[in-house]
C-alpha atoms as a printed R data frame, in Angstrom:
    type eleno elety resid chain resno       x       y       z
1   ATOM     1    CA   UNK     A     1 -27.052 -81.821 -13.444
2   ATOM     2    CA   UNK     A     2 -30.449 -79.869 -14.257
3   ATOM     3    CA   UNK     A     3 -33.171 -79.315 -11.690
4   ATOM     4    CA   UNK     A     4 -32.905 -80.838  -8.767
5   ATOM     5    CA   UNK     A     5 -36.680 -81.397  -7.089
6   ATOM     6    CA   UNK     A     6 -36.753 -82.995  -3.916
7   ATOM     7    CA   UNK     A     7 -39.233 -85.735  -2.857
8   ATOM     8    CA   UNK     A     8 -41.727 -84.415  -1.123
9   ATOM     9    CA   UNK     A     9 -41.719 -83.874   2.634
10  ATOM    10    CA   UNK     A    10 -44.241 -83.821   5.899
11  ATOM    11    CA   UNK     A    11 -45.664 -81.136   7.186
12  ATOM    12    CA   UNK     A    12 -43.071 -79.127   9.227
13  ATOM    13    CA   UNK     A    13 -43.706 -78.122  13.227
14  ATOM    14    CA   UNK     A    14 -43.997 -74.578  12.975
15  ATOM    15    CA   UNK     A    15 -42.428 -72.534  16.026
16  ATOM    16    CA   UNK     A    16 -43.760 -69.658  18.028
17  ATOM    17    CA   UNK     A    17 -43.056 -66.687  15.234
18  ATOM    18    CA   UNK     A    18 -39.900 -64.630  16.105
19  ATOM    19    CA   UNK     A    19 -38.516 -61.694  14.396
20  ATOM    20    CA   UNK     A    20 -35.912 -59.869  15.376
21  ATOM    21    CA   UNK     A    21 -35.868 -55.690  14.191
22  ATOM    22    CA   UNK     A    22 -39.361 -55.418  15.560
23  ATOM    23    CA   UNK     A    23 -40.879 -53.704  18.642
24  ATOM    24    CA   UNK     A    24 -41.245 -56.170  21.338
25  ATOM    25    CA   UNK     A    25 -44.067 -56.319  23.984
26  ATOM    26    CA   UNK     A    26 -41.425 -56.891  27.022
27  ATOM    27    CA   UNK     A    27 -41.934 -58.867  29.850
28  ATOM    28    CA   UNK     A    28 -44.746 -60.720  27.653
29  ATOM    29    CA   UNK     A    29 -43.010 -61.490  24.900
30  ATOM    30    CA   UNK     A    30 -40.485 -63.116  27.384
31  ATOM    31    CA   UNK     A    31 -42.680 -65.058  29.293
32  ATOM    32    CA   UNK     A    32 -44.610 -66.132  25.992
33  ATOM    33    CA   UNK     A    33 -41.009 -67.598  24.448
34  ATOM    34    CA   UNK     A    34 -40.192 -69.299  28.372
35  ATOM    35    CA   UNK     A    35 -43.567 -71.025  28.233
36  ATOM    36    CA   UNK     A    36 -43.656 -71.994  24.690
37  ATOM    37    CA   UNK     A    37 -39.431 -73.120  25.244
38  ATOM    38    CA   UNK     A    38 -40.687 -75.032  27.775
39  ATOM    39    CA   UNK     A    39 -43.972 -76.514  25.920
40  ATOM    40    CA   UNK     A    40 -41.737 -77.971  23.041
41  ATOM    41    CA   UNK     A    41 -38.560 -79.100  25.656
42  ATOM    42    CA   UNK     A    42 -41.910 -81.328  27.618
43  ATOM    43    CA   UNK     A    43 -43.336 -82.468  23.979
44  ATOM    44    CA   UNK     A    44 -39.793 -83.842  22.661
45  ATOM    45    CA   UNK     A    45 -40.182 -86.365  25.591
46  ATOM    46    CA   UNK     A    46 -43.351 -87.582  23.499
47  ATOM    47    CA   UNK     A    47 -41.806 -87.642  20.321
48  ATOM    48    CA   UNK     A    48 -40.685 -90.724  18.028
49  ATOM    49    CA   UNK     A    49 -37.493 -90.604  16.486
50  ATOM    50    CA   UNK     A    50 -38.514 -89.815  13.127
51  ATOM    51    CA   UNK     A    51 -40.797 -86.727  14.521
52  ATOM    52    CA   UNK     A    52 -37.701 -85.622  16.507
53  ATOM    53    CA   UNK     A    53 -36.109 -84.919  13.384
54  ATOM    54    CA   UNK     A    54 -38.522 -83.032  11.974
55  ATOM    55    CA   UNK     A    55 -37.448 -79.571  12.099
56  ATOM    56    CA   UNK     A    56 -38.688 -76.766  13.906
57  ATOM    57    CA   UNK     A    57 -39.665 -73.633  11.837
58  ATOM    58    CA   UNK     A    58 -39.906 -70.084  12.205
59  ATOM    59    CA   UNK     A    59 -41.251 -67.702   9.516
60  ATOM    60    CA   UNK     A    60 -40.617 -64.677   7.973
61  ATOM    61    CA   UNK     A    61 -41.292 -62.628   4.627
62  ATOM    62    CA   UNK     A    62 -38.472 -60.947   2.546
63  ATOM    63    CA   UNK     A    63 -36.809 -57.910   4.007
64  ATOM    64    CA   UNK     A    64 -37.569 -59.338   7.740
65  ATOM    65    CA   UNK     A    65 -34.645 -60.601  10.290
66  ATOM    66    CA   UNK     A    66 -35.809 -64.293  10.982
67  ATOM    67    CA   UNK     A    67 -34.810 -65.398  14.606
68  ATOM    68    CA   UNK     A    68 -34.212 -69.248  14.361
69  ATOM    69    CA   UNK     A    69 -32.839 -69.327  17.838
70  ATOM    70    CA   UNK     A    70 -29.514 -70.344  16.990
71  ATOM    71    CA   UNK     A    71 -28.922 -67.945  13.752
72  ATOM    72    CA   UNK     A    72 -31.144 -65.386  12.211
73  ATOM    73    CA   UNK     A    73 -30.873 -64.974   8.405
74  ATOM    74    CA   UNK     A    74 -32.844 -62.338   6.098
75  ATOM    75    CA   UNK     A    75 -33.448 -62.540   2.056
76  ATOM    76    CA   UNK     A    76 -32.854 -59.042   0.924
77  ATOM    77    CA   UNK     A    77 -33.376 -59.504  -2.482
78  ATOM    78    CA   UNK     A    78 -34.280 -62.262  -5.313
79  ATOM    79    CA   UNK     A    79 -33.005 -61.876  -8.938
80  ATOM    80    CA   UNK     A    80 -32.770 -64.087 -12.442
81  ATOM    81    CA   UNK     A    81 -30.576 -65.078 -14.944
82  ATOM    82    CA   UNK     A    82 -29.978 -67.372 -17.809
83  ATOM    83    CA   UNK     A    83 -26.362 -67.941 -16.584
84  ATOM    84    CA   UNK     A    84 -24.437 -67.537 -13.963
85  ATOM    85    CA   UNK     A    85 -20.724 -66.695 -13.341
86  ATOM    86    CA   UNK     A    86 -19.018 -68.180 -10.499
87  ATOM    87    CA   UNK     A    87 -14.965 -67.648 -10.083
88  ATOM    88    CA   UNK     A    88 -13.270 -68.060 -13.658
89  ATOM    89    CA   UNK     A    89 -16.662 -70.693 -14.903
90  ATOM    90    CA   UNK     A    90 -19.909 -69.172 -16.834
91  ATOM    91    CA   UNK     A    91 -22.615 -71.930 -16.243
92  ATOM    92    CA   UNK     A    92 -26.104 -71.799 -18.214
93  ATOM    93    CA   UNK     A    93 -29.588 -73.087 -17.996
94  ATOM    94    CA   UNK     A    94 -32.371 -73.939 -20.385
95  ATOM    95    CA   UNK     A    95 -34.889 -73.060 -17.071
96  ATOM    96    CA   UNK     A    96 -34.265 -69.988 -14.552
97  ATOM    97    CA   UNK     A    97 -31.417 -69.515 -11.955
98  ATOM    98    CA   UNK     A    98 -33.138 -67.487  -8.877
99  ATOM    99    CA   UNK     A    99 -30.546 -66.014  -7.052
100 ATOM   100    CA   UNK     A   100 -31.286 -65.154  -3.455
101 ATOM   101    CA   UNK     A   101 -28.844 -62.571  -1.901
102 ATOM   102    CA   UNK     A   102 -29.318 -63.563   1.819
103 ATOM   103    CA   UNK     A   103 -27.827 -62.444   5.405
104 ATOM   104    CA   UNK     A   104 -27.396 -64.187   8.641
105 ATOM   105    CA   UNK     A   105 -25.736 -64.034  12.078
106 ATOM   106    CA   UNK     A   106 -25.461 -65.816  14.980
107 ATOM   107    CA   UNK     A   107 -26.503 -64.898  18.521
108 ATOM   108    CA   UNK     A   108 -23.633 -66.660  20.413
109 ATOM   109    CA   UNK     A   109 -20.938 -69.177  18.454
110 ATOM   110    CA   UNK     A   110 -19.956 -69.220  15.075
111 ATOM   111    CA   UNK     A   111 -21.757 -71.762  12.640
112 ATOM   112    CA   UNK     A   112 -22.109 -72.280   8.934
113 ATOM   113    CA   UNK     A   113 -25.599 -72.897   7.782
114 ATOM   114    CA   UNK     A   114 -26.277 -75.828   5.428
115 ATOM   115    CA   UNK     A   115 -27.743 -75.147   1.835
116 ATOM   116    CA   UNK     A   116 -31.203 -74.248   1.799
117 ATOM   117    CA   UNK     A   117 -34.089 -75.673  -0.320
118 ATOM   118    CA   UNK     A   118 -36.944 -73.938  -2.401
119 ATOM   119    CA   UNK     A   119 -40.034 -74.067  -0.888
120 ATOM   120    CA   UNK     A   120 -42.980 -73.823  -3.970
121 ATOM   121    CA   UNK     A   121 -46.448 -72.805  -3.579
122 ATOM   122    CA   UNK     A   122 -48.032 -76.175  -4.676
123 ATOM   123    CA   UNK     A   123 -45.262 -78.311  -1.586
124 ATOM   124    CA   UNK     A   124 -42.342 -79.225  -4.575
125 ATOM   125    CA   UNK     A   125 -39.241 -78.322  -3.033
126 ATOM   126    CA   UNK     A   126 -35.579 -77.907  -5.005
127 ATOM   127    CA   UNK     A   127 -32.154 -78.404  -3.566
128 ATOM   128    CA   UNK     A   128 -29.722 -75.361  -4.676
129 ATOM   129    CA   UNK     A   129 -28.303 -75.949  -7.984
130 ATOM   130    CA   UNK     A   130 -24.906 -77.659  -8.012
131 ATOM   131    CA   UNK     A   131 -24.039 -76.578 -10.835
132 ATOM   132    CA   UNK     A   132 -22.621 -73.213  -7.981
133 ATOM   133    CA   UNK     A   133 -19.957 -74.992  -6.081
134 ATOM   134    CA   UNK     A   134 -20.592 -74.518  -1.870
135 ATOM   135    CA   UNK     A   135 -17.453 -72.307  -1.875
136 ATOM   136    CA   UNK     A   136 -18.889 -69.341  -4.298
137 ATOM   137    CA   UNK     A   137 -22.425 -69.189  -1.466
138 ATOM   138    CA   UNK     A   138 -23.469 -67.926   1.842
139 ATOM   139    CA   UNK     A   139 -23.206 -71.561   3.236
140 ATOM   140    CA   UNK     A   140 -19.373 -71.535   2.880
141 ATOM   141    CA   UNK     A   141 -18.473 -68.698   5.159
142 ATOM   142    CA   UNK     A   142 -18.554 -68.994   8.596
143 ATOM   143    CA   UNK     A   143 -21.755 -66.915  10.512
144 ATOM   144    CA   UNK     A   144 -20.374 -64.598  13.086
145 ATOM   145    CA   UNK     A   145 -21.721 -63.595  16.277
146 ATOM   146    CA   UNK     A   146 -22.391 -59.511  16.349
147 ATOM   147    CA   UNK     A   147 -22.393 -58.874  12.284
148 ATOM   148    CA   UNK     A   148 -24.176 -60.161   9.215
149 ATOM   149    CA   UNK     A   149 -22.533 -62.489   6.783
150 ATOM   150    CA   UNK     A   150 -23.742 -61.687   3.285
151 ATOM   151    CA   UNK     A   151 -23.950 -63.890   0.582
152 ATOM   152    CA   UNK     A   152 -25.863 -66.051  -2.126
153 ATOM   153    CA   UNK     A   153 -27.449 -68.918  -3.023
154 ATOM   154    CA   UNK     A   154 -28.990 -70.038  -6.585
155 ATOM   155    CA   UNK     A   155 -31.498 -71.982  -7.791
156 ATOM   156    CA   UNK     A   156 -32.469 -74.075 -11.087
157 ATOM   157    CA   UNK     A   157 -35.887 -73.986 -11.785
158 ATOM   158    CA   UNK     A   158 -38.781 -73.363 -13.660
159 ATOM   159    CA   UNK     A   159 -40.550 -70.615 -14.181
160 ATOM   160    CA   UNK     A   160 -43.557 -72.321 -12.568
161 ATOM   161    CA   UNK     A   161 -41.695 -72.740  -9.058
162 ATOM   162    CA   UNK     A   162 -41.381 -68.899  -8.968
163 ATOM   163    CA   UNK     A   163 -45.011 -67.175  -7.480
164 ATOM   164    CA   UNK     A   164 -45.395 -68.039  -3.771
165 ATOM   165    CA   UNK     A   165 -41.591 -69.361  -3.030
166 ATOM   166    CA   UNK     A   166 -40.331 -69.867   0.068
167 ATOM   167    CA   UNK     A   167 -36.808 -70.036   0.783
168 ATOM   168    CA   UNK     A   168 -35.461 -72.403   3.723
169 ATOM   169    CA   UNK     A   169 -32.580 -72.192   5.352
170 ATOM   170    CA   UNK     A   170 -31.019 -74.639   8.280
171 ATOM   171    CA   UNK     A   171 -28.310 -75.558   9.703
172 ATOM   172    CA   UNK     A   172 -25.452 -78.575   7.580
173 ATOM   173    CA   UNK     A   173 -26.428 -81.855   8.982
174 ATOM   174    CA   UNK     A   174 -23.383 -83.784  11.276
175 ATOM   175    CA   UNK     A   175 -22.584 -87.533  10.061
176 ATOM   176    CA   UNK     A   176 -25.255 -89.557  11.176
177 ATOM   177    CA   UNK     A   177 -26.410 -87.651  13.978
178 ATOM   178    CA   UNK     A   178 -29.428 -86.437  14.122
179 ATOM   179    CA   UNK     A   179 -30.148 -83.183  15.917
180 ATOM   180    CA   UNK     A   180 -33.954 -82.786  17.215
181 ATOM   181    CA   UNK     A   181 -35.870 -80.826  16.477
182 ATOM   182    CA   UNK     A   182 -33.530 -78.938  14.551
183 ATOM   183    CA   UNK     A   183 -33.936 -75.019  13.625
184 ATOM   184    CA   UNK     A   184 -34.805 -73.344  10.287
185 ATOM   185    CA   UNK     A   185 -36.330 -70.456   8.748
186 ATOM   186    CA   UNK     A   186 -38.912 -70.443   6.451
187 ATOM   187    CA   UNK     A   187 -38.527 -66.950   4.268
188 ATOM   188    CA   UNK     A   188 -41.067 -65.449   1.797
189 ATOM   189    CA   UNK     A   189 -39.278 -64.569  -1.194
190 ATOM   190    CA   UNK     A   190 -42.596 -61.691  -2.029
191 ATOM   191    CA   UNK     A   191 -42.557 -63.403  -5.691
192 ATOM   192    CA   UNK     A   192 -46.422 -62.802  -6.495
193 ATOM   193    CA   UNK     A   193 -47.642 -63.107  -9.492
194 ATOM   194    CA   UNK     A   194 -47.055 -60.122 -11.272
195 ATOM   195    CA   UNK     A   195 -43.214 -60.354  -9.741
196 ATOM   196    CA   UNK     A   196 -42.876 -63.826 -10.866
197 ATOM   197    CA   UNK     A   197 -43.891 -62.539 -14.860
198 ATOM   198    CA   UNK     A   198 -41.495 -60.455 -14.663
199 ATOM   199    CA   UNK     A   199 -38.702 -62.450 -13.574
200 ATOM   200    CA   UNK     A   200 -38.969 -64.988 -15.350
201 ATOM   201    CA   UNK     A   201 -39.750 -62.724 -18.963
202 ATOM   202    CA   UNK     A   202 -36.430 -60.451 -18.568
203 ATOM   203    CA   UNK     A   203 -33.799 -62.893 -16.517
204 ATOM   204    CA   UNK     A   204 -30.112 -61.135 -16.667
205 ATOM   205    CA   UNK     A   205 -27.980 -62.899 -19.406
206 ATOM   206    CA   UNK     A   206 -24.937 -63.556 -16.618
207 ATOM   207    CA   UNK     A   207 -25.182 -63.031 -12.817
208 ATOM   208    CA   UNK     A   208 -21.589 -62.274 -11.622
209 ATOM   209    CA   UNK     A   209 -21.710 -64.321  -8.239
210 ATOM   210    CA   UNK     A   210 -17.886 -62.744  -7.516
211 ATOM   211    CA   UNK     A   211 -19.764 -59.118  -7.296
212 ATOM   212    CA   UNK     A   212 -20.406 -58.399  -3.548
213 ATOM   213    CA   UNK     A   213 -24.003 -58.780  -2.550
């Protein structure tokens, strides 16, 4: 399978911004989350089911530790190649892999978090490739409480889906049960133009995904 574009989705409901690493106001930054807590607990009486299962989203930019309430992640760096390696298999492309070395942890129990999509400047989003099995990505080890979990996840796409992207990462979705207003993060990959040129004229010819992030 080549590119896999998603249909396009609804606006998300963006959450009060949280980012852990930086200098907090105290007792107002504690009363601010309480209130606004509270705020979305009183709106999801109001909500239909399909709006219920819209997620909620918190945003961040590369580099930054994204607080998602249950997990915080952080993108720590974005790279390209014309092929990928994964265990014993060498997998090519006639577009661009973006591989996104990413970090997460968990504030209380441990939790795996789903596969995330590719958010593009012009609303397009992409499912990671399968063409990486789960088992060789962040999403297949287990997200700690107390440490960061490093990992990867890659991408097929084209060079057009590189300036502006936004990676998004959530939690694997139970059955047939719907969680709401489920938590994700929203992360900047800091691909502008000139970064996006450059990517996508000198990708590596392999990406080892067995090398440590």
């Amino acid at each position: 399978m080549t590119t896999t574009e998603l249909p396009a989705t609804p606006p998300v409901r963006r959450a009060p911004e949280r980012r852990r690493g930086r200098a907090a106001a105290g007792l107002h930054v504690v009363v601010g989350l309480a209130l606004a807590a509270g705020a979305i607990w009183v709106q999801s009486f109001d909500l239909t089911g399909d709006e219920q299962a819209m997620p909620l989203t918190y945003v961040g930019a590369k580099g930054e530790d994204v607080d998602a309430g249950r997990f915080s992640v952080r993108v720590d760096k974005v790279s390209t190649a014309k092929a990928v390696k994964a265990l014993d298999d060498t997998v090519a492309t006639d577009q661009l892999f973006l591989v996104v070395d990413a970090a997460a942890t968990s504030p209380r129990t441990p939790l795996h978090l789903g596969m995330p999509t590719l958010l593009t400047a012009d609303g397009r989003r992409f499912a990671a490739t399968d063409k990486v099995n789960k088992d060789s990505t962040l999403a297949y080890y287990w997200i700690q409480p107390g440490w960061w979990s490093k990992g990867r996840f890659v991408f097929e796409v084209p060079a057009s889906a590189l300036p502006g992207a936004q990676a998004v990462f959530g939690l694997p979705v139970a059955g047939l049960y719907t969680e709401p207003l489920p938590p994700e993060a929203q992360i900047d990959l800091g691909i502008d133009d000139a970064t996006a040129e450059r990517l996508s004229s000198a990708p590596a010819e392999i990406f080892d995904l067995n090398e440590k992030p």
